[in-house]
N, C-alpha and C positions, 0 to 999 in steps of 0.2 A: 393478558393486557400488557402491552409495552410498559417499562421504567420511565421516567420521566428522562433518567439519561440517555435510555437508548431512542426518544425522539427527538433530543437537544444532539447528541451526535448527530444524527440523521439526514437535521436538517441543514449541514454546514457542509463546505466543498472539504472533500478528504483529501483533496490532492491540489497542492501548489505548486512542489520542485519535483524533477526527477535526473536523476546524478547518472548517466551512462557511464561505461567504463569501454576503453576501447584499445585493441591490439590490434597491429599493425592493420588498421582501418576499417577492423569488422568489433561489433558488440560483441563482447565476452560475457558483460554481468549490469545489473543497476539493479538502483533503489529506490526506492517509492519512498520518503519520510509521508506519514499521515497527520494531517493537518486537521486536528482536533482539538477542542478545549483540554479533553483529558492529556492529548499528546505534548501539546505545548508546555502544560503544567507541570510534566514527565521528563520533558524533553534532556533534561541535564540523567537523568536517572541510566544506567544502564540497562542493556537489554536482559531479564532476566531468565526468558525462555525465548527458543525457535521453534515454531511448529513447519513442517513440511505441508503444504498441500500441490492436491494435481495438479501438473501442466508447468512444473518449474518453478513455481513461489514457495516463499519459507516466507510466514510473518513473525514478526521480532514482536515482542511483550513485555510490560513492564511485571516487575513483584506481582504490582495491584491487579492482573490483567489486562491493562491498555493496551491495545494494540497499538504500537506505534513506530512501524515501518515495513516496508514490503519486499523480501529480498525477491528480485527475477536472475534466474539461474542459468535463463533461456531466452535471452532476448531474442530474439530471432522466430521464437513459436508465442511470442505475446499477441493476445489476440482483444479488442474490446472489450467483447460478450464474457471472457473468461475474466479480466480485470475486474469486469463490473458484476460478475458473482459472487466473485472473493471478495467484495466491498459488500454487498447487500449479506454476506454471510458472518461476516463481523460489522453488521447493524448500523453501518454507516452509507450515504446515499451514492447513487449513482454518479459517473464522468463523463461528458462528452466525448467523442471522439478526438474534437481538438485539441483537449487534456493529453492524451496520453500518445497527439504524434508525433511528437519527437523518438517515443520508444516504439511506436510501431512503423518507423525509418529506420531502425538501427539494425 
């Protein structure tokens, strides 16, 4: 049975900004900040752990375990469906497509 946190995460947009980074006019890198109660609370906190996962993402974490931020290492192979796994697999809800096209332009 879920924590109460992990359906109050759930139910909240995980995603508001996304930070491109760009050389000579192609993506190199960006960052997903995740836009959670726990993140925002966190937000001044350093990132205390990087985990690597498939497809070119590393999530940043706080001490506490918060996830809170998504490195893309790969702009260029970011895909929806793979975004929106990495979000349902740290217990946070899904994005639209319109969320995330700015980085699926880049």
């Amino acid at each position: 049975m879920p924590t109460k946190t992990a359906n109050r995460r759930s139910a909240e947009p995980p995603i508001r900004d996304i930070e491109i980074n760009y050389r000579d006019g192609k993506a190199y890198a960006a960052y997903i900040p995740l836009e959670t109660a726990e993140a925002r609370q966190n937000a001044r906190k350093r990132v205390y752990r990087s985990v690597p996962h498939e497809g070119g993402y590393v999530v940043d974490f706080t001490r506490t375990g918060v996830p809170i931020g998504i490195e893309v290492t790969a702009p260029s192979a970011v895909t929806h469906a793979a975004v929106n796994r990495l979000l349902t697999s740290l217990g946070l809800s899904k994005v639209s497509r319109a969320v995330l096209r700015p980085l699926l332009a880049a």
